[in-house]
C-alpha positions as CSV (number, residue, x, y, z in Angstrom):
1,X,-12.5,-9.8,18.5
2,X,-16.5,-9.7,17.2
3,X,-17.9,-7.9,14.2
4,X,-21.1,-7.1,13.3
5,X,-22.3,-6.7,9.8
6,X,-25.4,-5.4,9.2
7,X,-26.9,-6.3,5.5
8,X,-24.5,-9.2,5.5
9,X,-27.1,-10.7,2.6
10,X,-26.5,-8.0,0.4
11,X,-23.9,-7.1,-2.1
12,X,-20.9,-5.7,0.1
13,X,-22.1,-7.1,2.9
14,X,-21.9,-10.7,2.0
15,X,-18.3,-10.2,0.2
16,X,-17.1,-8.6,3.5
17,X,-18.5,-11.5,5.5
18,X,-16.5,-13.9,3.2
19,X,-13.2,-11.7,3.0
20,X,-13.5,-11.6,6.7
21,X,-13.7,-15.1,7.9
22,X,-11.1,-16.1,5.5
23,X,-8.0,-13.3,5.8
24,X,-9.2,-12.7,9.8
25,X,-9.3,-14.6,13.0
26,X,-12.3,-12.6,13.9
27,X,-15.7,-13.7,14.9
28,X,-18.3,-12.1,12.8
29,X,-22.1,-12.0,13.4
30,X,-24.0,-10.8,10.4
31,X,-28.0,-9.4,10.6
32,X,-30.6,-9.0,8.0
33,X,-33.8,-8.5,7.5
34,X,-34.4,-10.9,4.3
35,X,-37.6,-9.0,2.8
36,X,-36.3,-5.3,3.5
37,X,-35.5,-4.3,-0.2
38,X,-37.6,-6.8,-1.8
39,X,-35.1,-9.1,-3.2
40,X,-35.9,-12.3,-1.2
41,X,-33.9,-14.7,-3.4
42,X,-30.9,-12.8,-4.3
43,X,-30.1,-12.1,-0.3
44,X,-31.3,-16.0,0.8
45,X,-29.0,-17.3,-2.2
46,X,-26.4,-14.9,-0.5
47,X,-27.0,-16.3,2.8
48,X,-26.4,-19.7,1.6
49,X,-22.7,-18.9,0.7
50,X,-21.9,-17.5,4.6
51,X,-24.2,-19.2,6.7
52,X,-21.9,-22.2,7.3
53,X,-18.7,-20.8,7.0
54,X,-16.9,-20.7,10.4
55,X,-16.6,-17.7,13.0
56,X,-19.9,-16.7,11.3
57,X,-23.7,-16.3,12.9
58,X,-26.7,-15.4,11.6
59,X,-29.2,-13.5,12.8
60,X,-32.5,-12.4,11.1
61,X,-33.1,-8.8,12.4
62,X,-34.3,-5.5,11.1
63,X,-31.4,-2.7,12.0
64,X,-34.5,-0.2,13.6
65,X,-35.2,-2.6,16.3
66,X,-32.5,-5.0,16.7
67,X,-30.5,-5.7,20.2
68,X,-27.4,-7.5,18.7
69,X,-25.3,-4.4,19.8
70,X,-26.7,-4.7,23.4
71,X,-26.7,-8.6,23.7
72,X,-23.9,-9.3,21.6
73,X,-21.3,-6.1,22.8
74,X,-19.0,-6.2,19.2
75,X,-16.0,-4.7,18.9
76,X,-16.6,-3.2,15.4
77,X,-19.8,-2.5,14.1
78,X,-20.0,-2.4,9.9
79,X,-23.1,-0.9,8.9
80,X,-23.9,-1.8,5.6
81,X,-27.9,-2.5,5.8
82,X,-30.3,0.2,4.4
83,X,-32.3,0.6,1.3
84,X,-30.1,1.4,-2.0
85,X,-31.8,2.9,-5.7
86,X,-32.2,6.4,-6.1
87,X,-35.4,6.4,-8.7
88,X,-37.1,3.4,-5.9
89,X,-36.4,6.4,-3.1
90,X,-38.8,8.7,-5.0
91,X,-41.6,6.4,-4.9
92,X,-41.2,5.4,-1.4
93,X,-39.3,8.3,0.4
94,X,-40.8,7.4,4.0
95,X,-39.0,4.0,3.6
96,X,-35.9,5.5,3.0
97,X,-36.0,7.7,5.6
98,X,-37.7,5.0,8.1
99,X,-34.8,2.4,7.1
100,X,-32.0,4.5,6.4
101,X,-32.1,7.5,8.9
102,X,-33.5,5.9,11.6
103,X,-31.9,2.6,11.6
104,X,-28.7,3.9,11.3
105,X,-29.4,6.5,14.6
106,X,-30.1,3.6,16.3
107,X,-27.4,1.6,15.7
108,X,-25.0,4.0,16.1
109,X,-26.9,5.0,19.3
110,X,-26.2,1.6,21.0
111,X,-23.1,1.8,20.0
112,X,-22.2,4.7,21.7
113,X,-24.0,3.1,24.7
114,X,-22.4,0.1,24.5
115,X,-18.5,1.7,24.0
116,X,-18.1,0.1,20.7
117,X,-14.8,0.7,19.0
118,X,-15.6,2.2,15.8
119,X,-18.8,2.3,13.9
120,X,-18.0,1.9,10.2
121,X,-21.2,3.2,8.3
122,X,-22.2,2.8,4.2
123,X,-22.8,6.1,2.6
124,X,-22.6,7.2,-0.7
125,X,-21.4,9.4,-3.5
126,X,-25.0,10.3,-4.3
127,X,-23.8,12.7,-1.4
128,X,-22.2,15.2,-4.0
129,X,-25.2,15.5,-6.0
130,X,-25.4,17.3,-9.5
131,X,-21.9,18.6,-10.2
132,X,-21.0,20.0,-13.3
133,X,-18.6,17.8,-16.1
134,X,-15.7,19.4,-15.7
135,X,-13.1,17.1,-15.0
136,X,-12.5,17.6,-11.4
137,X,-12.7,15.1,-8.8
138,X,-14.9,14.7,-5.7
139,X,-13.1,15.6,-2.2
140,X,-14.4,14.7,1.2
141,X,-14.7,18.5,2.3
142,X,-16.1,19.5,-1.0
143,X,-19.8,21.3,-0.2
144,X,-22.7,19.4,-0.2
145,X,-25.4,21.5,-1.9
146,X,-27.7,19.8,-5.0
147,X,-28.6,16.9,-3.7
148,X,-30.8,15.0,-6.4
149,X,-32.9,12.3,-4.3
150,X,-34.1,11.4,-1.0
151,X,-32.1,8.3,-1.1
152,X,-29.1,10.6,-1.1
153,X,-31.3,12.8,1.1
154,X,-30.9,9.8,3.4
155,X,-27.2,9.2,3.0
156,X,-26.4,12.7,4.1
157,X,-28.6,12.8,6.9
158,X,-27.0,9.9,8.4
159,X,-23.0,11.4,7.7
160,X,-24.7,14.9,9.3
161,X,-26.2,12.5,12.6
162,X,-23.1,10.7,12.6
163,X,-21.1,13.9,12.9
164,X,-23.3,15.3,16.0
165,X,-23.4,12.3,17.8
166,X,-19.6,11.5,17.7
167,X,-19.4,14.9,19.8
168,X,-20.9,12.6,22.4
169,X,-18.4,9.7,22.9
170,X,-14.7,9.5,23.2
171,X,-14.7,5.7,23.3
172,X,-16.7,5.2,19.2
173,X,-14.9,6.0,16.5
174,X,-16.9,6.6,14.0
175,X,-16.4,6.5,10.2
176,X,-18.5,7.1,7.3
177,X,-17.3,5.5,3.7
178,X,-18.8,7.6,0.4
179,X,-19.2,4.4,-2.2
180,X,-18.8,5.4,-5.8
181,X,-21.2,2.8,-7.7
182,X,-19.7,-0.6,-6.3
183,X,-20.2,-3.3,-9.0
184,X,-19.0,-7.2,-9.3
185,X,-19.9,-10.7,-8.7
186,X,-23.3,-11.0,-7.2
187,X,-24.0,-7.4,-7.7
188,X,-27.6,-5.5,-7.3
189,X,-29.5,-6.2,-10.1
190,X,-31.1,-3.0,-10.3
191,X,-27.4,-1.0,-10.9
192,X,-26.1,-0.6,-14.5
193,X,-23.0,-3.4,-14.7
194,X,-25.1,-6.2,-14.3
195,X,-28.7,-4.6,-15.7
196,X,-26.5,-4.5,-19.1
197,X,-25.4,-7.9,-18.7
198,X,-28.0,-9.5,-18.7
199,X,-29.9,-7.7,-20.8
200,X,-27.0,-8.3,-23.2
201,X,-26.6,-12.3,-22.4
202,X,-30.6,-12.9,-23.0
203,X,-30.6,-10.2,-26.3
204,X,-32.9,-7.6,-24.5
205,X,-32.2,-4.0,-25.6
206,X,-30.2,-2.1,-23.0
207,X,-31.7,1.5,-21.7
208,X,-29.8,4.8,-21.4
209,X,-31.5,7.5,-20.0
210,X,-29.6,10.4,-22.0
211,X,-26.9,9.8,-24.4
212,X,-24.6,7.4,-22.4
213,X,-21.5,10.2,-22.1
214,X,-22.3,10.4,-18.6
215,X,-19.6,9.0,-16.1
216,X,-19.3,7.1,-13.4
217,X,-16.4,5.9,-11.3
218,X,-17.0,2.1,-11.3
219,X,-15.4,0.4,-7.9
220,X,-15.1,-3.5,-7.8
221,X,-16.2,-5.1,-4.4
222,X,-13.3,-7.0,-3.9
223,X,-11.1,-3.7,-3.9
224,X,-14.4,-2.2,-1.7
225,X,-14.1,-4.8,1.1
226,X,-10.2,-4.7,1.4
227,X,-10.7,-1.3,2.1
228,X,-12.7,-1.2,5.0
229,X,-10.7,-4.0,6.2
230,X,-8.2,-1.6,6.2
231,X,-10.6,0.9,7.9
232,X,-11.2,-1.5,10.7
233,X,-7.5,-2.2,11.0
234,X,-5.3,1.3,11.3
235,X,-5.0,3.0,14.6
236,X,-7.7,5.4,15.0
237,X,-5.9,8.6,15.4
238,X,-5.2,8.0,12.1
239,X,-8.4,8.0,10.5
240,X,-11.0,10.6,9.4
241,X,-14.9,11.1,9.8
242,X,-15.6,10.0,6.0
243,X,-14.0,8.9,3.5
244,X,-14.1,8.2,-0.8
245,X,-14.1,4.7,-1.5
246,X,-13.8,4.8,-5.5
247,X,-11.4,3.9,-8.1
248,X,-10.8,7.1,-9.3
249,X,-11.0,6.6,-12.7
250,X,-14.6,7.3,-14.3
251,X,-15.8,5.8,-17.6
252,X,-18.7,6.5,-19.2
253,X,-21.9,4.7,-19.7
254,X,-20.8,3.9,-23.4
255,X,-17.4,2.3,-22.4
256,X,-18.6,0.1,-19.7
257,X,-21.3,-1.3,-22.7
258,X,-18.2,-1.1,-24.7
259,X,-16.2,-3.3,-22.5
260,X,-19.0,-5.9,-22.1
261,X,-19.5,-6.2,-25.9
262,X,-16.1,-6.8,-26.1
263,X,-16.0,-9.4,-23.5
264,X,-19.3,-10.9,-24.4
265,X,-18.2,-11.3,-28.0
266,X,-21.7,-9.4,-29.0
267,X,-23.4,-6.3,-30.2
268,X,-25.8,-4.6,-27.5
269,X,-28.6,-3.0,-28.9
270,X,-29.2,0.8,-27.3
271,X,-32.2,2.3,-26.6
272,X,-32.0,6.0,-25.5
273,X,-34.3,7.6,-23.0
274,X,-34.8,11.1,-21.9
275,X,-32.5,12.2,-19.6
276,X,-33.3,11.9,-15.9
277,X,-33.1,14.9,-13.3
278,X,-32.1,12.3,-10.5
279,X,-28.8,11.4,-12.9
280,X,-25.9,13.5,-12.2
281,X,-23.0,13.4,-15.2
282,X,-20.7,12.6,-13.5
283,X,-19.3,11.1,-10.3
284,X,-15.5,10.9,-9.7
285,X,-13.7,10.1,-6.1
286,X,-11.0,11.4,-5.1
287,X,-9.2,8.8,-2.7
288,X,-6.1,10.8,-2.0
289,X,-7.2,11.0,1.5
290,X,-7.6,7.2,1.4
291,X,-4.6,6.3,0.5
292,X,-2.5,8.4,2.5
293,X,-4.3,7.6,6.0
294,X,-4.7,3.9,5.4
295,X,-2.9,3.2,2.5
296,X,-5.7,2.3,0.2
297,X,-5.3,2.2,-3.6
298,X,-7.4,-0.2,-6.0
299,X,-6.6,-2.7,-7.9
300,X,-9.0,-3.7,-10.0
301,X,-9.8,-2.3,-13.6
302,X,-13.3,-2.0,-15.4
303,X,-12.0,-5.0,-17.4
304,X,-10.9,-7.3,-14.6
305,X,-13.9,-6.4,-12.5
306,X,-16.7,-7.0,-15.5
307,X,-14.5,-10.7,-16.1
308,X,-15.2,-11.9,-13.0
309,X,-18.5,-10.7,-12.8
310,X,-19.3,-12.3,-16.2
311,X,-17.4,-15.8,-14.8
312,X,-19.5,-15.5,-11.7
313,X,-23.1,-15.1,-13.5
314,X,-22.1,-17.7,-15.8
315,X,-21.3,-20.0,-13.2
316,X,-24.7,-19.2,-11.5
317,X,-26.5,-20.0,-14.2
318,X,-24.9,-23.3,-14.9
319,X,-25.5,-24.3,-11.2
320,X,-29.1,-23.5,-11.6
321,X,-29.7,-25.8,-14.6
């Protein structure tokens, strides 16, 4: 069997890559386009870590005009490429909706085409928008009405083109998976886990924009790529159209810096900022759905996940000097 990951530089994309080649017999062919979000470095140093490993190929495309569904006819398609960072998306909205909307149409337009199995697709719980704090988690079928930015703009247009066009095949499963703020080794710089790391590590004053109660339901990428493993794995009658892929469990911005000064053996110093309107207070999956259809539940805690992800930027500095 042949899978294609798209963005298999980035973040998840890179983790899957390496959890595929080394719990599957499958061959995987990964694409990215190395300068799309502007992290050069990160993605390359990525790329060094997969590039050799066996069953794996490489190919340096951009997913809005890339032919690796027609020439290389997967099985699976995982589409993880696209650009992430809700505050970036409302400098640049025509990126996001260049990158995002439109490279996801057409891959999942040569999909269909091409009779791929199922199409596996990166969304996002910026979906839900601004919902109020009261306690209650986020369901699949829950309405989608405040959205906040035009990266989740972006997200939502591709779950509402995914729905139409699966009207279309009966050969493509298609499945979208709603992300609740993925964190861990290697993770995006720009997201708050690892901006509060390293601000912390070098002494650098860490910003809040509003008072820090705010939650979110932090999801480690190792519990992440076991999922869709799962995703890519259970009989397809069994699955839905989109999907939660949290931890259910949200913290707020004070206990994750809590945890880190705890494992860092150091005070951070906390600078408060006005409170933005693209932040929502909370976010909080509900994976009920998740579990029962593919037997899903993670196992990772904040803890756990912020060890490892200390361990692994530790090690990464080490290598460098």
């Amino acid at each position: 069997m042949r899978i294609l990951v798209t963005g298999c530089c980035g973040f998840i994309g890179s983790h899957l890559v390496e959890y595929l080649i080394h719990h599957t017999p499958y061959e995987v062919v990964g694409i990215d386009d190395l300068r799309m979000d502007g992290d050069q470095i990160r993605k390359k140093t990525n790329l060094s870590l997969i590039q050799d490993l066996e069953r794996f190929s490489f190919r340096n495309e951009n997913i809005c005009d890339t032919k690796c569904i027609e020439e290389g006819k997967p099985h699976i398609v995982i589409h993880l490429a696209g650009l992430a960072g809700v505050r970036e998306s409302v400098v640049s909205p025509e990126k996001y909706v260049h990158n995002n909307v439109f490279g996801h149409t057409h891959l999942l337009k040569q999909s269909i085409l091409h009779r791929v199995q199922r199409f596996i697709y990166a969304s996002s719980s910026s979906v839900y928008g601004w919902r109020s704090q009261d306690g209650q988690p986020f369901c699949e079928n829950d309405p989608i009405v405040e959205l906040k930015s035009p990266y989740a703009l972006s997200k939502y247009t591709c779950e509402v083109m995914s729905e139409i066009l699966c009207q279309t095949t009966t050969s493509t499963k298609i499945i979208g998976c709603r992300f609740f703020s993925v964190y861990g080794p290697r993770g995006r710089p720009d997201m708050a886990p690892f901006r509060f790391l390293e601000r912390m590590i070098h002494d650098r004053p860490i910003e809040i924009y509003g008072d820090g109660n705010q939650t979110r339901d932090f999801t480690f990428v190792g519990d992440v790529v076991r999922c869709i493993h799962l995703l890519m794995s259970v009989p397809t009658k069994q699955t839905k159209s989109i999907y939660n892929i949290g931890r259910g469990n949200p913290v707020s911005i004070l206990e994750l810096i809590s945890q880190l000064e705890q494992l860092l053996h150091k005070k951070a110093e906390i600078r408060f900022l006005p409170v933005s309107s693209m932040d929502v207070p909370m976010t909080f999956a509900d994976c009920q759905q998740l579990l029962q259809d593919v037997g899903y539940s993670p196992q990772t805690d904040l803890r756990q996940g912020l060890s490892a992800m200390i361990q692994h930027y530790h090690h990464q500095t080490a290598t460098k000097t």
